[in-house]
VOBA-1610 file (N, C-alpha, C; in pm, whole numbers, padded with zeros to 5 digits, always signed):
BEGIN
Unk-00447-06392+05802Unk-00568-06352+05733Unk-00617-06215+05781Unk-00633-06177+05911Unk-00656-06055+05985Unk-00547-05946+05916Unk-00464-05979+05882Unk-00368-05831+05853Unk-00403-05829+05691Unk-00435-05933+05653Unk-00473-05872+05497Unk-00580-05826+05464Unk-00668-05874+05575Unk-00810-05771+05572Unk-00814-05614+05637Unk-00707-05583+05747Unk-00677-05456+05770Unk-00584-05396+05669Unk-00529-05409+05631Unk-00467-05380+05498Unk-00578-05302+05364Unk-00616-05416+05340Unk-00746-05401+05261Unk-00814-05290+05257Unk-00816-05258+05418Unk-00966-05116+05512Unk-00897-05062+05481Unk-00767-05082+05524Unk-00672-04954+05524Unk-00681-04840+05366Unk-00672-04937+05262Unk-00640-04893+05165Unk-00749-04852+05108Unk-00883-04949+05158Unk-00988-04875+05046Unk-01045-04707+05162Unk-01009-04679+05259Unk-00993-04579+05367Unk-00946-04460+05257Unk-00785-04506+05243Unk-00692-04380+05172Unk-00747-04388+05028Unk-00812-04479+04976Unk-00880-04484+04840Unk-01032-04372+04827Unk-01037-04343+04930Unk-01199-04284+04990Unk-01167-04127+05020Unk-01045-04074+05111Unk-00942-04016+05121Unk-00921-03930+05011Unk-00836-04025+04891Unk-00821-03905+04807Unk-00932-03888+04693Unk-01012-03980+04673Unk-01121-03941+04607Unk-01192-03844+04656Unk-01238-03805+04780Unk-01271-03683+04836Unk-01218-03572+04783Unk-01029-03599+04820Unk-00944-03452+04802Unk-00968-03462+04600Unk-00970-03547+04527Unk-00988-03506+04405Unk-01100-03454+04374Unk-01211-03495+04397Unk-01300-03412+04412Unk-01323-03252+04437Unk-01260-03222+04551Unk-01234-03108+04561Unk-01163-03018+04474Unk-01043-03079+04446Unk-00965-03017+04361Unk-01083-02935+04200Unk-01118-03094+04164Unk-01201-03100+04086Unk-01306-02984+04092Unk-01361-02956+04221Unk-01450-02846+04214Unk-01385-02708+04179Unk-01261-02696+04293Unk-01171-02536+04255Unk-01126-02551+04113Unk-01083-02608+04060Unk-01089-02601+03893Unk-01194-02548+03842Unk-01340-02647+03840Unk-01448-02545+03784Unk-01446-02406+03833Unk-01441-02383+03930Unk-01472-02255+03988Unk-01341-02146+03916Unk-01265-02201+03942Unk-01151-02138+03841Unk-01194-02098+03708Unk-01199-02183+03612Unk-01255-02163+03479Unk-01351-02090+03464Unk-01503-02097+03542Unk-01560-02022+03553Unk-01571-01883+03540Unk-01410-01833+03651Unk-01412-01752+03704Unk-01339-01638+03520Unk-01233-01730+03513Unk-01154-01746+03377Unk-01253-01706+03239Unk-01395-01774+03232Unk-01496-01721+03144Unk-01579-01610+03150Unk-01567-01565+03300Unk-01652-01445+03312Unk-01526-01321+03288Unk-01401-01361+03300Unk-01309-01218+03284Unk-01298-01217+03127Unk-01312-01321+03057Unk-01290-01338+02926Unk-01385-01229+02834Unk-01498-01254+02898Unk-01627-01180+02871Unk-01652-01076+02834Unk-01586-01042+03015Unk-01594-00863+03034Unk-01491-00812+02970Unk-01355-00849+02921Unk-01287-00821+02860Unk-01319-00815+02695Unk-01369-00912+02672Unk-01425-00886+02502Unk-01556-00794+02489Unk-01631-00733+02629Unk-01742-00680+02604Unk-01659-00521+02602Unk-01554-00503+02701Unk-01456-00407+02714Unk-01438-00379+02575Unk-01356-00491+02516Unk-01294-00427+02353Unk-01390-00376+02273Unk-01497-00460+02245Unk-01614-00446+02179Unk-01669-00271+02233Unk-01682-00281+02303Unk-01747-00103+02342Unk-01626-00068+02307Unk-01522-00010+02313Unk-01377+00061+02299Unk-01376+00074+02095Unk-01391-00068+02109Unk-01392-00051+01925Unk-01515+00046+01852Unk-01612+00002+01942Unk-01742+00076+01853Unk-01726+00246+01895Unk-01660+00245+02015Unk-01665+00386+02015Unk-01576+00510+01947Unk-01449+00388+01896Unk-01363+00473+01790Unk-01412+00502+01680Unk-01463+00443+01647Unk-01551+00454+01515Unk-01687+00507+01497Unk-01711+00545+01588Unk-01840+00633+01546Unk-01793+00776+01553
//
């Protein structure tokens, strides 16, 4: 009975474990994308000035 209850710790331990590390992951992703929407931005605010200025 004792080893199936350390077993048990054990697992809800490494269950605790990588929910942490997904988490994390989870955060550098947002931060990624984020990062991904602000170059998107400056790049279409880039074209946008470049275009208007051929044309005037």
């Amino acid at each position: 009975m004792y080893l199936g209850v350390f077993d048990m710790k054990e697992r809800l331990d490494q269950m605790r474990k990588l929910l942490k590390e997904k988490k994390r992951l989870c955060e550098l992703l947002e931060d990624d994308i984020q990062q991904i929407e602000r170059d998107i931005k400056t790049l279409e605010d880039r074209a946008e000035d470049s275009h208007s200025s051929l044309t005037v």
